[in-house]
N, C-alpha and C positions, 0 to 999 in steps of 0.2 A: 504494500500500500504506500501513496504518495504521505509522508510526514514531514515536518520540521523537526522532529524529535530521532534520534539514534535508534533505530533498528534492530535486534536483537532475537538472537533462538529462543523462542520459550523458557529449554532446557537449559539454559545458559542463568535462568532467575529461578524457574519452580521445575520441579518433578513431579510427574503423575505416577500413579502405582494403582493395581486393579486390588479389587477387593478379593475377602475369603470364599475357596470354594467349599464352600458349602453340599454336602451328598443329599441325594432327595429321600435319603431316609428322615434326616435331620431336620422336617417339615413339622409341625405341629399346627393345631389348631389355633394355640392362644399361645404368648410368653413373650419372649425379646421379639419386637419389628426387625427386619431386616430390608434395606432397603437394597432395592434390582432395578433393575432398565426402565420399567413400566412405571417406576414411582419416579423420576427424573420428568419432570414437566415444565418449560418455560419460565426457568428460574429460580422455579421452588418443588420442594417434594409432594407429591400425592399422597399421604398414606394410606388410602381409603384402599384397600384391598393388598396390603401386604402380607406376606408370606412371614412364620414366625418360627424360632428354634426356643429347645428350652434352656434356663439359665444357664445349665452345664454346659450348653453347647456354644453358648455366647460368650462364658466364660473361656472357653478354647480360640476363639477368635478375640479376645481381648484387643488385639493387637488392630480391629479392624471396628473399632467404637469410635463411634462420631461425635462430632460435641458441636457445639453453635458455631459459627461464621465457619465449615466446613465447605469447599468448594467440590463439587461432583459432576463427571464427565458422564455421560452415557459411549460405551466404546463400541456396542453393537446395538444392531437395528437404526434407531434415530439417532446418530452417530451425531457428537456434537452438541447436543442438547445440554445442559448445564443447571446444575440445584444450587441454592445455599441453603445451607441443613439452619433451621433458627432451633431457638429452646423446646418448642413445642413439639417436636421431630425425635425426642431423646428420650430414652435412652433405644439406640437401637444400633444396627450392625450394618457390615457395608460386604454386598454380595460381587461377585466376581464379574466380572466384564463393566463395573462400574469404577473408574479410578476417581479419585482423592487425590488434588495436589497438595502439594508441598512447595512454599516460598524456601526457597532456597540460597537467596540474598536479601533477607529481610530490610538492609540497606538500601538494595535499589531499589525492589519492586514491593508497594502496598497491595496486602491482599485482595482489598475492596476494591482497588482499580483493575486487580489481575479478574476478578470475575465480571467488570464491566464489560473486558475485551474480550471475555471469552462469549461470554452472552452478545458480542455486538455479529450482526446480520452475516458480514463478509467476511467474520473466523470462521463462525458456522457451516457457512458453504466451503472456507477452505477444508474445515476436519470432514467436511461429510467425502468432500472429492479422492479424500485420500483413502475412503474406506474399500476395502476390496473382500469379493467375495459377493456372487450370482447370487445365494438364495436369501443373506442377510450381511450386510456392510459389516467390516469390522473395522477398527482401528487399532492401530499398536500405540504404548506410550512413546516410544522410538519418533514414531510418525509425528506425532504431537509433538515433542519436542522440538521436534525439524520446524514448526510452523512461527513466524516473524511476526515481533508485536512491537509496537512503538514505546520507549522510555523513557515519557517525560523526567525533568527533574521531582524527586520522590514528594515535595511538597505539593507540586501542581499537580500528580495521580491524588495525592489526599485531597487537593480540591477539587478536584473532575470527578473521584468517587462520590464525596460528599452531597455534591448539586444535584449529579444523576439519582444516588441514594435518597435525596429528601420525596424524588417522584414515584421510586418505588413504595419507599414508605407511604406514600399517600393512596397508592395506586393496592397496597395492603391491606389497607382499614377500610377502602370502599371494598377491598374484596370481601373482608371478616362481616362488615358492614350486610351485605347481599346474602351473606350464609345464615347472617340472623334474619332476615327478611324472610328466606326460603323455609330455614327453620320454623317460624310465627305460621307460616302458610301451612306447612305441616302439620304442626299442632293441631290447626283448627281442624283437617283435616282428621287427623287420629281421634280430636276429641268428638266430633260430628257424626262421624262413618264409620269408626270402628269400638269406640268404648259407647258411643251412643251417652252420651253425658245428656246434653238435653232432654231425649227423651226419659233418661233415670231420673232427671230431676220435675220433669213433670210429671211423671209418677206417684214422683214421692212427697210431692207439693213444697219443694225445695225454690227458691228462686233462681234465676239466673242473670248474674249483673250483666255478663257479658255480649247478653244476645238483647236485642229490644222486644216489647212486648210485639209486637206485628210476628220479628223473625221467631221468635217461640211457640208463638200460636203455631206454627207450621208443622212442627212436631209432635206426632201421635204421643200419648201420653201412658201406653200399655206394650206389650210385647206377644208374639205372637211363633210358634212354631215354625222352622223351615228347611231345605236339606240342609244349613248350616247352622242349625240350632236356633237358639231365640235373635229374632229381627225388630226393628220397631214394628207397629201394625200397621198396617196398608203399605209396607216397603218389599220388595220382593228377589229374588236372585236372581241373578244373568251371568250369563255369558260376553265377552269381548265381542261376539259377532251380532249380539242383541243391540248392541247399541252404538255402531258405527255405522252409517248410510254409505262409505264407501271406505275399500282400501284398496291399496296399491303399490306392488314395487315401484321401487327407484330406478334410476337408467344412471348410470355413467358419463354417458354420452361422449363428446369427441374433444381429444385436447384442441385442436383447432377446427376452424370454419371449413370444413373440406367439401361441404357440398353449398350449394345457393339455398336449400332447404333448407339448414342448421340454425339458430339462436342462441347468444349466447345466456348464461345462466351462471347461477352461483349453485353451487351441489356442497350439499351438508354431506360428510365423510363422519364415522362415527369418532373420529379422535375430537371431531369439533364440537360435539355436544356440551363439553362439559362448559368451555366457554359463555357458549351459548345458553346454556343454561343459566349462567349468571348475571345474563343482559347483556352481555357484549354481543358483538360480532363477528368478532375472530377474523380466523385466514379462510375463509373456505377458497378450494380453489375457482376458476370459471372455466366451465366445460361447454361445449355445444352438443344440444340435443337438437332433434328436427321438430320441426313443430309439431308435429300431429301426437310426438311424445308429449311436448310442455304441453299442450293443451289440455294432457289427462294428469300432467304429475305438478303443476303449478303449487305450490303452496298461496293458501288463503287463509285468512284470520280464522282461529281457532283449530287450525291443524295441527295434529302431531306427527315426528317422527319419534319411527322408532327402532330402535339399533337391534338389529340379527344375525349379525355376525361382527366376530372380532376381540369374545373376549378369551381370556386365558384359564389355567387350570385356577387361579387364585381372585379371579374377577369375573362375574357375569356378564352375559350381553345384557342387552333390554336396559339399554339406556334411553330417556324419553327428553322431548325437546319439544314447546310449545311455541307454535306460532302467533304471535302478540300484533295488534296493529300497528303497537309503536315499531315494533321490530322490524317488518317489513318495509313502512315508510320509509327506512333510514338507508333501505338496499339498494345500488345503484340500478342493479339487474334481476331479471324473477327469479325466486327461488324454489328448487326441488331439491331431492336428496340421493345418496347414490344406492346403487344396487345390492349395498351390504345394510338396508335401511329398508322400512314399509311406512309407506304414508298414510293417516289413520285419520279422517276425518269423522267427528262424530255425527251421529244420528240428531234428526231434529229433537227438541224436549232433551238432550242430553249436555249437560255444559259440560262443554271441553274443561276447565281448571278442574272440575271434577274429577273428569277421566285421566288427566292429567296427572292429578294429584293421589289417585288411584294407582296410575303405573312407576310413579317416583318409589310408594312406599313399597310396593310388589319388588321392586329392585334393590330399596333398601335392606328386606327385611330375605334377601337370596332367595325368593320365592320362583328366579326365572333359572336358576341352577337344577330343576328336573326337568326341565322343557330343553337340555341340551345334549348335543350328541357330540362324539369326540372326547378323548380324555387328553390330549395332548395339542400342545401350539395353538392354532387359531380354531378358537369353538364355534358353530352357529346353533341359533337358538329353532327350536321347530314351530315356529309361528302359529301355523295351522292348528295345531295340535293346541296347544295354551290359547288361542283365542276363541277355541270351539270347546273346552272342556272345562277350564280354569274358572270358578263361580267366583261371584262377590256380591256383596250387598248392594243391591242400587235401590239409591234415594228416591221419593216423590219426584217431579218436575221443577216444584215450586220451592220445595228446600235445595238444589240442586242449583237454582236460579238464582236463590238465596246466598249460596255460598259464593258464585259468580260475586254481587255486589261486594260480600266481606273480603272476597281476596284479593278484586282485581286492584284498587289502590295500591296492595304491596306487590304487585309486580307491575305493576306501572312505573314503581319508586328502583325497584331494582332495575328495568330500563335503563331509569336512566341514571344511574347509578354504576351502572354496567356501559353506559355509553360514556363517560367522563373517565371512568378507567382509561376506555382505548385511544380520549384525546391525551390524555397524563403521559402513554406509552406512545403516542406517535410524534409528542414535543421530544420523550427521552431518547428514543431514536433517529430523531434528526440529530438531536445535540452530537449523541453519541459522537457520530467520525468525525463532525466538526472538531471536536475537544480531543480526538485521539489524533489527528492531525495535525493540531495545531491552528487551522482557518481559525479556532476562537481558542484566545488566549486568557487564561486566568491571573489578575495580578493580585497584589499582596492586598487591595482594598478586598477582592471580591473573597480574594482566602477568608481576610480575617472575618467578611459577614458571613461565608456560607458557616464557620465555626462556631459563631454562635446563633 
């Protein structure tokens, strides 16, 4: 890359080193996390589906415990990708094919600048091009090492980490921010649909502060036999296929324009859900489909997708993603999803945040881990099968319609919440190669305010 600053081998400041191999006897249900390739996400770790050993076995890899400001490579598959382990992340272990650097001139190179560079766009593309191997990339630390970073003098990395660091930070708390939002939506959900709180309280001639006298009245006040045991009364069981008015695969479609018939489009890929889930918008990539596909796979307000392929021995598929009107509005181009995906629109009388909020918990609570076939690498889920067999309670029309009012607020709020994210992150990465270049320079005015 062009800089003003001195040039340098990676390996020449930090060294990488891969984590402990770990045997897949050494698997457990519950005990130390261990973090692998899958938990490595866009700068931070996912724990949500980690693999775990018992203390004995963590105590054998002592040597492979992580603690906070930890830098992490992913070395296979998404090659490149990079975590910083924070407190909340601990205590836990660090699995093999994922390296761990090591500042190795603490003099020249600040850590917090070494993981700006390595998170920045055009390292990324360099580690990922060095990755070799047809059926999954790999990289060596060798390789990494060979890769050229610019070095500032060590004060101006502490002030280039520090400026980019206040926008992740910020860019953090809307994220924590949106997880307690989704959370509050769940709740009401768990307490609505599944503990049935209201109706026990009108049973029981209990009050309810939470609900207004209108939304209370809507719930029966008795309970009544069903193939899944006691329901409210007048609420009834279904099936998936009961209350959707259409579905549909996804299509792929074409990296480029190759025919006059094509359109371009944005296609949800199941790694973009999670994003998307939290209001943002993510990377999806743009594909071209032809139109007589868009015409059937269009997403429209109140669609869901839903993920069928892609998860692993330690994470289920059936991830769900709702289509919001804020959210669309905000797409340059239409959106569908691709063919590792089904698109689920609901039936009329049926509120989508419902069904919604329906398949969030189903996937929360591993209920889509007997709907899969395959013990190994990439799982798919049997769709068919869980959306013609799998029962659940469904609500009235009008409690149903009711929950629509309580919840859309808070994903209105995570929107945009989730859209302020992606502007926080697309100031940070303009700044980015500006500051790693040198075009913008930090002086000792701007050191001493980013410091305090």
């Amino acid at each position: 890359m062009a800089s003003d600053y001195p040039i340098v081998p990676l390996g020449n400041v930090a060294k990488v080193r891969s984590g402990f191999a770990f045997k897949s006897s050494d698997w457990v249900s519950e005990g130390i996390p261990v973090v692998k390739i899958t938990n490595v996400k866009n700068g931070r770790l996912e724990m949500n589906g980690c693999s775990f050993v018992t203390h004995e076995v963590a105590n054998e890899a002592s040597e492979f415990e992580l603690v906070p400001g930890d830098i992490l490579i992913a070395m296979t598959g998404y090659v490149g990708d990079v975590a910083l382990v924070r407190r909340e992340d601990i205590p836990s272990r660090l699995n093999q094919r994922v390296g761990r650097f090591t500042v190795t001139a603490p003099d020249q190179l600040d850590s917090k600048f070494l993981f700006q560079f390595l998170r920045w766009s055009e390292t990324r593309q360099t580690i990922e091009a060095l990755g070799y191997g047809s059926a999954q990339p790999n990289v060596s630390p060798a390789l990494i090492h060979n890769v050229e970073m610019p070095l500032p003098p060590f004060a101006e990395q502490r002030a280039i980490a520090n400026i980019l660091g206040v926008l992740d930070d910020k860019i953090e708390l809307n994220r924590r921010m949106n997880e307690t939002l989704e959370g509050l939506a769940r709740a009401i959900f768990q307490s609505w649909f599944v503990d049935f709180d209201p109706v026990r309280a009108q049973r029981d001639g209990l009050p309810l502060p939470a609900l207004s006298p209108t939304t209370a009245a809507l719930f029966p006040d008795s309970f009544e036999d069903s193939d899944l045991g006691k329901i409210p009364k007048g609420w009834e069981t279904a099936v998936l296929d009961d209350v959707t008015g259409f579905l549909i695969g996804g299509d792929w479609g074409k990296e480029s324009n190759v025919e006059d018939a094509t359109e371009a489009v944005l296609c949800i890929r199941g790694a973009d859900i999670p994003s998307l889930q939290s209001g943002g918008v993510g990377k999806m990539p743009t594909r071209y489909l032809t139109a007589q596909s868009l015409a059937k796979r269009r997403l429209r307000e109140g669609d869901i997708v839903f993920e069928i392929s892609g998860g692993s021995p330690t994470q289920s598929t059936g991830r769900p993603v709702l289509a919001t009107a804020a959210f669309l509005e905000r797409l340059p181009l239409p959106l569908t999803c691709s063919n590792f995906c089904r698109l689920i629109r609901p039936a009329d009388g049926t509120s989508p945040k419902f069904l919604y909020g329906l398949l969030r918990r189903l996937y929360a609570a591993d209920e889509f881990l007997q709907y899969e076939n395959g013990t190994t690498g990439i799982k798919n889920l049997a769709f068919t099968v869980f959306s013609s067999i799998h029962r659940f309670v469904r609500p009235s029309n009008k409690v149903m319609a009711a929950f629509e009012v309580v919840v859309s607020p808070i994903y209105a709020k995570m929107a945009q919440v989730g859209f302020e994210c992606e502007k926080l992150a697309a100031i940070r990465d303009a700044l980015l190669p500006k500051l790693l270049s040198g075009e913008i320079r930090i002086g000792k005015g701007e050191e001493r305010r980013v410091k305090t």
